[in-house]
MIDOSE-1310 file (N, C-alpha, C; in nm, 2 decimals, decimal comma, always signed):
residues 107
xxxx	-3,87/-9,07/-6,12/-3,92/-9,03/-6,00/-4,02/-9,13/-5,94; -4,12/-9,23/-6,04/-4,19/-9,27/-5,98/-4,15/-9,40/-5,88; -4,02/-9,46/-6,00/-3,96/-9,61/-5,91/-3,89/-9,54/-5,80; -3,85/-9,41/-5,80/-3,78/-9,41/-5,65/-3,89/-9,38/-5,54
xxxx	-4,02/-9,33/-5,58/-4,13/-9,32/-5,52/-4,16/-9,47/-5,41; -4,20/-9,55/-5,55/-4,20/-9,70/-5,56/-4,13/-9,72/-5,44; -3,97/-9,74/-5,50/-3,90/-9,79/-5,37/-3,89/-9,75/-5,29; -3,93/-9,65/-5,22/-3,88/-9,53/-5,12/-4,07/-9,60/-5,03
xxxx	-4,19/-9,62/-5,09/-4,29/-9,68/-5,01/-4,23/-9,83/-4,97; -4,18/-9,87/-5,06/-4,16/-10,06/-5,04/-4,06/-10,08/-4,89; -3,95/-9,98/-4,92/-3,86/-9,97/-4,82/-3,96/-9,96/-4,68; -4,01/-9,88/-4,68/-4,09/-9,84/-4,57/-4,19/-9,94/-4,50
xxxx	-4,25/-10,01/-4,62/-4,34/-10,09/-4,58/-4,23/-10,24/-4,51; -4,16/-10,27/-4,57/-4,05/-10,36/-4,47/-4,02/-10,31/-4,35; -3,95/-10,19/-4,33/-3,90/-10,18/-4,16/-4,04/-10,18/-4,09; -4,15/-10,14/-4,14/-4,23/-10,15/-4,05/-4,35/-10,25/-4,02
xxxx	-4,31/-10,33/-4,10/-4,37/-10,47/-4,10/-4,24/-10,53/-3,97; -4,11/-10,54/-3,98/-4,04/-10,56/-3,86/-4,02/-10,45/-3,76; -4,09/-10,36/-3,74/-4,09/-10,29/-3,61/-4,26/-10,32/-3,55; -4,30/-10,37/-3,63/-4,46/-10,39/-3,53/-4,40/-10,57/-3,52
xxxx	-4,33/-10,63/-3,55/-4,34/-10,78/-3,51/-4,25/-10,74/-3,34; -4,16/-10,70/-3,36/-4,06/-10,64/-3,22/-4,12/-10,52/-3,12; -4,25/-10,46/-3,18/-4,34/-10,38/-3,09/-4,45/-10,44/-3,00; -4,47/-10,61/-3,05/-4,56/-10,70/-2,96/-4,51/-10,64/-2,82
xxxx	-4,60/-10,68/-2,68/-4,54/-10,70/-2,60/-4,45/-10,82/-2,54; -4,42/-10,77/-2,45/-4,31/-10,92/-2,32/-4,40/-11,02/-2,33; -4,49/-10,96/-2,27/-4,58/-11,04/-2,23/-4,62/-11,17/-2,33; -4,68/-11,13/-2,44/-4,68/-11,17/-2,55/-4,59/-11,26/-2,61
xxxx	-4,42/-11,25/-2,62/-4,33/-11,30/-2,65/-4,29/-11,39/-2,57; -4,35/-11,37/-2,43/-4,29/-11,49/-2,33/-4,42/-11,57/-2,33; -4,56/-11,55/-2,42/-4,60/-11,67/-2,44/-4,61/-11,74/-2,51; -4,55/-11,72/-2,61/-4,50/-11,74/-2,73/-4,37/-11,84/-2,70
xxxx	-4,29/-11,79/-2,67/-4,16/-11,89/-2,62/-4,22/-12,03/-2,53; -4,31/-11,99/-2,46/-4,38/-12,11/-2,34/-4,42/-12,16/-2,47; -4,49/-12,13/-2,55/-4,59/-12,22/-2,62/-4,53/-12,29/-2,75; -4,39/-12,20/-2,79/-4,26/-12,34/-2,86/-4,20/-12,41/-2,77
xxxx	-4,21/-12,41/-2,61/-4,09/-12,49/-2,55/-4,23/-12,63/-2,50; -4,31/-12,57/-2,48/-4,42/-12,67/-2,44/-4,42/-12,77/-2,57; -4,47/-12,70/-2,70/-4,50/-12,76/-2,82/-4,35/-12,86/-2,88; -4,23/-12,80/-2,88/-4,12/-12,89/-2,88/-4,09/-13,01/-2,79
xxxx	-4,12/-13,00/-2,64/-4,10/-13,13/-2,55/-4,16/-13,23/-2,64; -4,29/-13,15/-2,65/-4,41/-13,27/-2,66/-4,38/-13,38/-2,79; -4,33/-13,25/-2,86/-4,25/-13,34/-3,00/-4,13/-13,40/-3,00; -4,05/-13,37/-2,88/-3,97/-13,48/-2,88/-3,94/-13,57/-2,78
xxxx	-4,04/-13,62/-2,73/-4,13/-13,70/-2,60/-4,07/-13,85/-2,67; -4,09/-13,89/-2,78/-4,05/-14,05/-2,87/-3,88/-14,07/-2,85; -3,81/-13,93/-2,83/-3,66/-13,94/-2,86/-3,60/-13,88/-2,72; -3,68/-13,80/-2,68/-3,58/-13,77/-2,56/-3,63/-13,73/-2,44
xxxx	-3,62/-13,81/-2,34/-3,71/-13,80/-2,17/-3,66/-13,67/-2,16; -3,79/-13,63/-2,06/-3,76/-13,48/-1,97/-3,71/-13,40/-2,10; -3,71/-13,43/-2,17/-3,68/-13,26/-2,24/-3,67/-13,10/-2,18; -3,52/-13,04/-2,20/-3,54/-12,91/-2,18/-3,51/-12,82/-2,29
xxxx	-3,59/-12,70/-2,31/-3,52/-12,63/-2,45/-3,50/-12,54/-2,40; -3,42/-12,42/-2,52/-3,34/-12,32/-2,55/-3,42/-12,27/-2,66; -3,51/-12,18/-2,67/-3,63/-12,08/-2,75/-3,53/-12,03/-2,77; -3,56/-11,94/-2,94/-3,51/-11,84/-3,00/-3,58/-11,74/-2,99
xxxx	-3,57/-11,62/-2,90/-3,66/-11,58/-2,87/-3,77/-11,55/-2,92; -3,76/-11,51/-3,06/-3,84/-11,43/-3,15/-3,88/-11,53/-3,24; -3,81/-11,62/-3,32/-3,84/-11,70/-3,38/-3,79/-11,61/-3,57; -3,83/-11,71/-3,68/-3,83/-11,63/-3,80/-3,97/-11,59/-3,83
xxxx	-4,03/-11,52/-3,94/-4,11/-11,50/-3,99/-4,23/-11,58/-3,97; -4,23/-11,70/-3,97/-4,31/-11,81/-4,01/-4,30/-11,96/-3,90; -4,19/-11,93/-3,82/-4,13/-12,07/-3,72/-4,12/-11,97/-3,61; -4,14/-12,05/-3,51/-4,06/-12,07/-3,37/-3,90/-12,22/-3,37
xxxx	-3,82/-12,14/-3,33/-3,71/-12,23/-3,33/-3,67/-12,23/-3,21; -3,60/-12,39/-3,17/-3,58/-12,44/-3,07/-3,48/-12,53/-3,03; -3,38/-12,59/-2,91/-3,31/-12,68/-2,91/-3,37/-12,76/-2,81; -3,41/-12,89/-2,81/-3,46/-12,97/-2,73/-3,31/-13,06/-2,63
xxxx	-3,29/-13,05/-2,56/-3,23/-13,16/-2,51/-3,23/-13,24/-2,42; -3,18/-13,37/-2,36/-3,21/-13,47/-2,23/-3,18/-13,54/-2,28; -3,17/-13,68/-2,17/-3,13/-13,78/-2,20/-3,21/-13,92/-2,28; -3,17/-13,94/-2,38/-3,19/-14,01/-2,48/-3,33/-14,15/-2,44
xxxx	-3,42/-14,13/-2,51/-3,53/-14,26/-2,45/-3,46/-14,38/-2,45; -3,44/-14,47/-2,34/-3,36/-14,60/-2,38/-3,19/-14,64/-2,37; -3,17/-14,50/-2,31/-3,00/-14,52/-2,30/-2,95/-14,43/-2,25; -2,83/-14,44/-2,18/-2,76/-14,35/-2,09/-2,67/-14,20/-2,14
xxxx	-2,75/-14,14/-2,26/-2,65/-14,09/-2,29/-2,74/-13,95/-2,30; -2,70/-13,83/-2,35/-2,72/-13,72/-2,34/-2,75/-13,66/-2,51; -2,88/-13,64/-2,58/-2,85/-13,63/-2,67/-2,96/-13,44/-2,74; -2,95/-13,37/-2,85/-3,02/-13,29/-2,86/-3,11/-13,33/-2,96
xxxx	-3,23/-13,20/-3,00/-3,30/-13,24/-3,16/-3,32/-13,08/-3,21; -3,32/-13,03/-3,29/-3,37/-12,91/-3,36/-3,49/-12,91/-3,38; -3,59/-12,83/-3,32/-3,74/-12,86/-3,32/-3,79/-12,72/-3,43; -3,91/-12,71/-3,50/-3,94/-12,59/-3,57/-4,10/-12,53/-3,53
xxxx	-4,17/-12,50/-3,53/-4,25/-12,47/-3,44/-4,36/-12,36/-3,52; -4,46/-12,45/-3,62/-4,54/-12,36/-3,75/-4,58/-12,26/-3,67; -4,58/-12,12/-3,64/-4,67/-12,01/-3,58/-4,78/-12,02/-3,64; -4,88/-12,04/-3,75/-4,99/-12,00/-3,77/-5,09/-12,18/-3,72
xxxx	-5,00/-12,24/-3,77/-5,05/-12,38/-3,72/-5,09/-12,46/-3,58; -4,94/-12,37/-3,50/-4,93/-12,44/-3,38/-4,90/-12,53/-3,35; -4,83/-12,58/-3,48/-4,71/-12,74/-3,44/-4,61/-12,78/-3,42; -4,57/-12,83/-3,41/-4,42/-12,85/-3,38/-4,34/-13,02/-3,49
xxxx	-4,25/-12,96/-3,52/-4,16/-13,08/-3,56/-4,05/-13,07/-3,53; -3,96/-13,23/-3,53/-3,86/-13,22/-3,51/-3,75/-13,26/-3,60; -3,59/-13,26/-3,59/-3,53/-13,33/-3,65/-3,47/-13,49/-3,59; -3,36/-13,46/-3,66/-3,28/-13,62/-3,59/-3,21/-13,55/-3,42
xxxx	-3,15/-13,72/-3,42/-3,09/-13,73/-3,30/-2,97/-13,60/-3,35; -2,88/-13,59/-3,20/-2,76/-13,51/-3,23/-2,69/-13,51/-3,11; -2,57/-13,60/-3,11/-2,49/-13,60/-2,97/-2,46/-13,53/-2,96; -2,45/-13,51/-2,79/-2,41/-13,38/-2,69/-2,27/-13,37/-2,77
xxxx	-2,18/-13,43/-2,80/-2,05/-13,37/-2,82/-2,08/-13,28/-2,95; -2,18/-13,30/-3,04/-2,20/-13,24/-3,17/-2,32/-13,09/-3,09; -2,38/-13,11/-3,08/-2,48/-12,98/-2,99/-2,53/-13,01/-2,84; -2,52/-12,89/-2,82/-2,52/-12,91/-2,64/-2,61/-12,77/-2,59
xxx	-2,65/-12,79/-2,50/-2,75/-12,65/-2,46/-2,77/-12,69/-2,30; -2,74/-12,59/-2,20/-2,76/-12,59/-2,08/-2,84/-12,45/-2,02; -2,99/-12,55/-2,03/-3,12/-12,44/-2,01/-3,10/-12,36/-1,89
């Protein structure tokens, strides 16, 4: 009786650890998204002019996730980057290059 006790609190304590992350407000989540798409450009300002991204809205547990894309610093071509975005930090990193024929995003 007690482990089903046990698990029957632990259960509980999960959904509702993810129903208050999805109870923030709009408000709140759209500045959140501003503040990975701002923090992504800026990280990928060395690799790709004008940057536009594509927020996940919510992000995971721990990241803000993002797709950066524009045209490549230094050449005519069209390229993306996978940006990650620490929430408690406030930073942002990125990955490598990725040609438009491999990932593509139209903000």
């Amino acid at each position: 009786m007690k482990a089903t006790t046990t698990l029957f609190a632990a259960t509980c304590a999960v959904l509702m650890t993810g129903a208050s992350a999805h109870a923030a407000s709009s408000d709140a989540w759209g500045k959140f998204q501003t503040d990975v798409s701002k923090a992504c450009v800026k990280a990928a300002k060395g690799l790709i002019e004008k940057g536009k991204t594509v927020v996940d809205p919510f992000g995971s547990e721990h990241y803000g996730l993002a797709v950066v894309t524009g045209k490549a610093v230094g050449a005519k071509v069209t390229i993306s980057t996978i940006c990650v975005y620490d929430k408690q930090k406030k930073t942002a990193e990125i990955g490598g290059e990725i040609a438009a024929d491999k990932l593509s995003v139209k903000p």
